[in-house]
N, C-alpha and C positions, 0 to 999 in steps of 0.2 A: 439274651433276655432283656425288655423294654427295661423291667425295673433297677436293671443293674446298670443302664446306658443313663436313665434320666439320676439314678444315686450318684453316678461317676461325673456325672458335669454338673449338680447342685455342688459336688466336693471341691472340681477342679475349676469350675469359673464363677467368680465372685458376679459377673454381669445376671448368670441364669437364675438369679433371687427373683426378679418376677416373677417369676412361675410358682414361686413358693405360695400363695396363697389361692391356686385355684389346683391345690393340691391338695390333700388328706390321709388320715391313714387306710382307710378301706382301699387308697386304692394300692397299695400293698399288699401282695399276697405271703412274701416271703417272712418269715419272723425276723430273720437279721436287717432284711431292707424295711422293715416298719420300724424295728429298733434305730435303728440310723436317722429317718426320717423323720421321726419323733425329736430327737436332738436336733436336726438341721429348725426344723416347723420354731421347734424351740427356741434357739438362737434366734432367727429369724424374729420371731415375734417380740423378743425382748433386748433387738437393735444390735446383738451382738456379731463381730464376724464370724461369717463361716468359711472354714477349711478343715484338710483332713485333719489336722494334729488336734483343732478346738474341739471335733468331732470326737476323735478317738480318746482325749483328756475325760470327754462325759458319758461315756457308753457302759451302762450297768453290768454286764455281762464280759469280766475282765480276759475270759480264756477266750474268746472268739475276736479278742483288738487287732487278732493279726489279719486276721479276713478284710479288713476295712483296706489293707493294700493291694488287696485283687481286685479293687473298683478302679478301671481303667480311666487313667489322665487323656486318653490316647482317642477317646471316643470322639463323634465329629462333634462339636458345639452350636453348628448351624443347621440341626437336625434338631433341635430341642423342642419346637414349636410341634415337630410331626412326631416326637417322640413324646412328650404329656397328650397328645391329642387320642394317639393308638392306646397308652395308657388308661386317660378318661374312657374310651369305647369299652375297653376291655371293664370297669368297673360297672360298666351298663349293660354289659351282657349278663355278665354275675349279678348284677341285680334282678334283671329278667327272668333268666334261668329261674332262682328262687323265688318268686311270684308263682312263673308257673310250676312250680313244683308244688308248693301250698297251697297254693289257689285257684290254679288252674286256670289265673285267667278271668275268672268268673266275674261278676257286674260288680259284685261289691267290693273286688281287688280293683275296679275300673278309674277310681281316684288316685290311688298309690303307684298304679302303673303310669297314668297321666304324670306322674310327679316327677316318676326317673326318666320319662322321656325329656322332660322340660328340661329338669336340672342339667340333664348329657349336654341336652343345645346349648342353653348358656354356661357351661365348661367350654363347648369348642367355638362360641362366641367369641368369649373373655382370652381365651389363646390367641380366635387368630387376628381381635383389637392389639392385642402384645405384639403379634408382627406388625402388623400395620403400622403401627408408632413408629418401628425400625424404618421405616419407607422415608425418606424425602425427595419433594421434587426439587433439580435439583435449578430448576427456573426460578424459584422463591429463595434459595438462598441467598442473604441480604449481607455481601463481606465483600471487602478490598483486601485481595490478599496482600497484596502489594503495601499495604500499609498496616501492616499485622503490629500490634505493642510490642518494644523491645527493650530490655535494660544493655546498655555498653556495658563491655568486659573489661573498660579501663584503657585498652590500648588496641591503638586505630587501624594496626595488621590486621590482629585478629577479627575487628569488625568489619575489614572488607570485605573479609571471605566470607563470612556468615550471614554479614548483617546484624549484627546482634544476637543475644540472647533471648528469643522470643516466646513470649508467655505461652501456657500449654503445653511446654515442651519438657523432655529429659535429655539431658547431656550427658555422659557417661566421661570419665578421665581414666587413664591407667597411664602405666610405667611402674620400673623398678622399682625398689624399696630405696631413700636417699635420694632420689631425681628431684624431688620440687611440688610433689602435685598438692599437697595437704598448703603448702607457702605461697605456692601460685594462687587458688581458688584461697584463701584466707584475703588474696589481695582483690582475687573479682567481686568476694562478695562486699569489701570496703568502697567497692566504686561504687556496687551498687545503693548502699547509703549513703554513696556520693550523689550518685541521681535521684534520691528522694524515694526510695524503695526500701520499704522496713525489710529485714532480711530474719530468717531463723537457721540455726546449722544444728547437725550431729559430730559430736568427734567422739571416735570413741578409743583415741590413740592417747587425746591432752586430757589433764584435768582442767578443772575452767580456767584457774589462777595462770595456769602456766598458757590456756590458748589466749585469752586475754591481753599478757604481757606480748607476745607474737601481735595481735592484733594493733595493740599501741604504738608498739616499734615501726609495722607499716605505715600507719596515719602521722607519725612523729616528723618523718624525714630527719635529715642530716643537719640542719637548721636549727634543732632543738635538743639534740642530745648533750650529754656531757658525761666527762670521762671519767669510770672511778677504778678502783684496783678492787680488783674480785680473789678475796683471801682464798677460798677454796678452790680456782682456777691456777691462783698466782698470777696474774694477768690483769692488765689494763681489759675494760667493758664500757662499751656506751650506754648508754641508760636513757630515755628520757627526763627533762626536767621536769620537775613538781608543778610547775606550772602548765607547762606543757599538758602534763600528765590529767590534772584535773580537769582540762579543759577538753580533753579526746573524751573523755569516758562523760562528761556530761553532753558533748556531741552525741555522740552514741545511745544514750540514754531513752528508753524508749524506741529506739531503732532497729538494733540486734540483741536478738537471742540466743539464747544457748539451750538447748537440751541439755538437763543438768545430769550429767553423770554420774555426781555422787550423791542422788537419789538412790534409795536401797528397798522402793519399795516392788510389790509385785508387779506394776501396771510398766511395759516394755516396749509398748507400743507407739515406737517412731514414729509411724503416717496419723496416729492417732490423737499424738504431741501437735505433729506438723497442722495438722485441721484447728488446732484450738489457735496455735500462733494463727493463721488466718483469719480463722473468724473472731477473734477477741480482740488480737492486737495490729491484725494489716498487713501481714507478714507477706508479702508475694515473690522473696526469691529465696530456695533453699537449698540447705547444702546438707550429706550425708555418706560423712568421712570415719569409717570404708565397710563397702558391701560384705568382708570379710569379720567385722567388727559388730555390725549393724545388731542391734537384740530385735531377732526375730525368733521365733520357735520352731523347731524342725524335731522329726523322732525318731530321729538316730541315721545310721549313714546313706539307708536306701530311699529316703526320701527330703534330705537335705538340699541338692539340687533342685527337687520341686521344689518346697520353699524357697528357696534362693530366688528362681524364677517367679514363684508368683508373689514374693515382695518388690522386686523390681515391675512386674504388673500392676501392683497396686502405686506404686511409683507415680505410671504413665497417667493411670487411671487420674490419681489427685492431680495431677498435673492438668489434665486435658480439662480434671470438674472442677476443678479452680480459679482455672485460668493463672496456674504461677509456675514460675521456669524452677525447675529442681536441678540440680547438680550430684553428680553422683563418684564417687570415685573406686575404683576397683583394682583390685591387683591383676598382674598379666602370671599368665599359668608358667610361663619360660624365666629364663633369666640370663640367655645369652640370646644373639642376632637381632634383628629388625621386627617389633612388634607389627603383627597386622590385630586387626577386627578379631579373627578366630584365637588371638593368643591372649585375649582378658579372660581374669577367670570367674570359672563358672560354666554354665550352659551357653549355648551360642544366640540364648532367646536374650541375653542381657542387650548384645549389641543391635540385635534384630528390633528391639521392643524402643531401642533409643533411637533420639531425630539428628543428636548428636555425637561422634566419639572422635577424643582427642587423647596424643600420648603426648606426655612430657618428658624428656632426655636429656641427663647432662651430657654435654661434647666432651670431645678431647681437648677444647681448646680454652675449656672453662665456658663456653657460652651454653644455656639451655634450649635445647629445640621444643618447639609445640606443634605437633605435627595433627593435622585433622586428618580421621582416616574414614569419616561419615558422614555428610551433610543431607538430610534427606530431604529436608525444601527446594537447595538449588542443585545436589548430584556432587556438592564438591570432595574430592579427595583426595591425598597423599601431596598437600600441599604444607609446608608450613613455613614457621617463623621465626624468628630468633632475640633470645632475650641475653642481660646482663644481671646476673645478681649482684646486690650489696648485703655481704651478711650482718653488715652494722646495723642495717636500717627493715633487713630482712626483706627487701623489696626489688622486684622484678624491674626493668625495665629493658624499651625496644634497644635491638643492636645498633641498629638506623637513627636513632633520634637522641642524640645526646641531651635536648632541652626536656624529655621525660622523667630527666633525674632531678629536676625540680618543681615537679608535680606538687599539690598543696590539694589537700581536701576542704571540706567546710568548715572542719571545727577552726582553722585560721581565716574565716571572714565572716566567723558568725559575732 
């Protein structure tokens, strides 16, 4: 059924909102798909997003929420344009039809019928200007790919192979639980304040105090700590000095963000966070640690994976409308052998929808591997690189480069 194919892809792709306003409820015949539609029209008109769960949260008629998961995710989305188009005809015939039923047509229905002829044309006008937008030639586009914006990941292996971290883009990380990924990416996103890129993150593992001190200790180095006896360890601790210390976090100041955690109110919306840090405060690289953590809303277990997936879509989507590199970190579904692509968890659209994926692994020999296992710009994969932790300092550096371990960010030359 048409009305069930154009409900099913207003639910399942957040791109098909255009179509929303040369839509109505007439052109509904079924009572549940005008119920539906009415909520989407609604949302829609008062900016809010649409999906099934936001859907199914507002639908008056509570015994029928379960019919809302018979509207196929599965339907083609590049059929939308010739799907409202069959729709709009069909509400022009039903207009027709009753014309001439009461009117028969007559001279003085001759205005009224002039009127749905019109309206039909400019509906499949207004549709097929919606495609044509989609159209570019591709002689006019005006890009160097070859010189696309990138922010460095801090260390020079990794930027051989990729190139950088390039804006528009989603990266995905995995590995075990204990590898490094949350400590690594806490370090790329300090370069990136190192290159002059405000950054904003999710964690939804650290409270802030505690990501904070993590963050200090990386920008600190070994240069500045100093040793105290930590009562409840029993144990010698490095620390930063107070000097030190004030001096990083007013570095920082206006730089990085945090998604504040122990916010307790309704509003849970990460990409929603992520758009104000860009447009208020400049924010272009981000981080959102981990996909398994993330507050999104799903309704319960048979449609979790779709959420899953189309919060990682909406990911790509801020990513590509922003122009800002996102970081994404995700747990792998195993926990023995060699991670590939198919063993992050989740649906297989996380890795498919990334330009990037990378696993992090501790060795046997204490050193960290970084292995890319998805490059989708230049093809690279199952390459990687090898790092050195200092757990004093909390910071990564190359296997290769021993002058790494004296690395200095800006808050020491500012």
């Amino acid at each position: 059924m048409i009305e069930n194919a154009v409900i099913s892809i207003l639910l399942y792709d957040a791109n098909s909102s255009f179509y929303i306003p040369q839509l109505n409820l007439d052109d509904f015949t079924d009572e549940y798909a005008r119920e539906i539609f009415g909520v989407i029209k609604k949302l829609y008109e008062n900016g809010e997003k649409i999906d099934l769960v936001t859907v199914l949260s507002k639908l008056s008629f509570s015994k029928e929420r379960s019919k809302l998961y018979d509207y196929n995710a599965g339907i083609v989305v590049s059929n939308m344009a010739d799907y409202v188009r069959q729709l709009k005809t069909e509400t022009a015939k039903r207009k027709l039809k009753h014309l001439l039923r009461n009117g028969e047509l007559r001279l003085a229905y001759g205005d009224e019928t002039l009127e749905v002829v019109k309206d039909i044309g400019k509906s499949l006008n207004e549709i097929d200007a919606i495609s044509s937008s989609k159209l570019i030639d591709v002689g006019t586009i005006d890009a160097d790919w070859g010189n696309r914006e990138f922010v460095s990941s801090g260390f020079s292996n990794i930027d051989k192979m990729i190139g950088g971290f390039h804006f528009g883009e989603l990266t995905v990380w995995s590995g075990r639980s204990g590898q490094g990924k949350s400590t690594f990416l806490s370090q790329v996103m300090l370069e990136s304040v190192n290159k002059g890129y405000k950054v904003c993150a999710y964690s939804g593992e650290l409270i802030n105090a505690q990501f904070q001190n993590g963050l200090v200790l990386q920008a600190c180095g070994t240069e500045h700590l100093e040793k105290r006896y930590d009562m409840n360890k029993q144990c010698d601790v490095y620390v930063p000095n107070k000097e030190a210390k004030n001096k990083i976090l007013s570095w920082l100041k206006g730089k990085f963000y945090l998604y504040n955690n122990e916010f307790t109110g309704n509003d849970n919306n990460i990409i929603e966070v992520f758009k104000l840090a860009n447009k208020k405060y400049g924010c272009r690289v981000f981080l959102v640690d981990n996909l398994m953590t993330a507050k999104y809303d799903y309704g319960g277990k048979e449609s979790y994976y779709v959420q899953q997936s189309q919060f990682v879509g909406e990911l790509v989507r801020f990513a590509k409308t922003y122009n800002v590199h996102v970081h994404l970190i995700a747990h792998p579904k195993k926990t023995q052998g060699e991670l590939t692509k198919e063993d992050i968890a989740g649906s297989l659209d996380i890795t498919n929808r990334a330009d990037n994926a990378f696993t992090v692994n501790r060795c046997e020999d204490g050193t960290t591997e970084v292995k890319i296992l998805k490059n989708r710009s230049d093809g690279i994969q199952n390459q990687f690189c090898r790092f050195i932790f200092d757990a004093n300092t909390k910071r990564f550096r190359q296997a290769n480069n021993d002058m790494s371990k004296y690395k200095k960010y800006g808050w020491e030359y500012e």
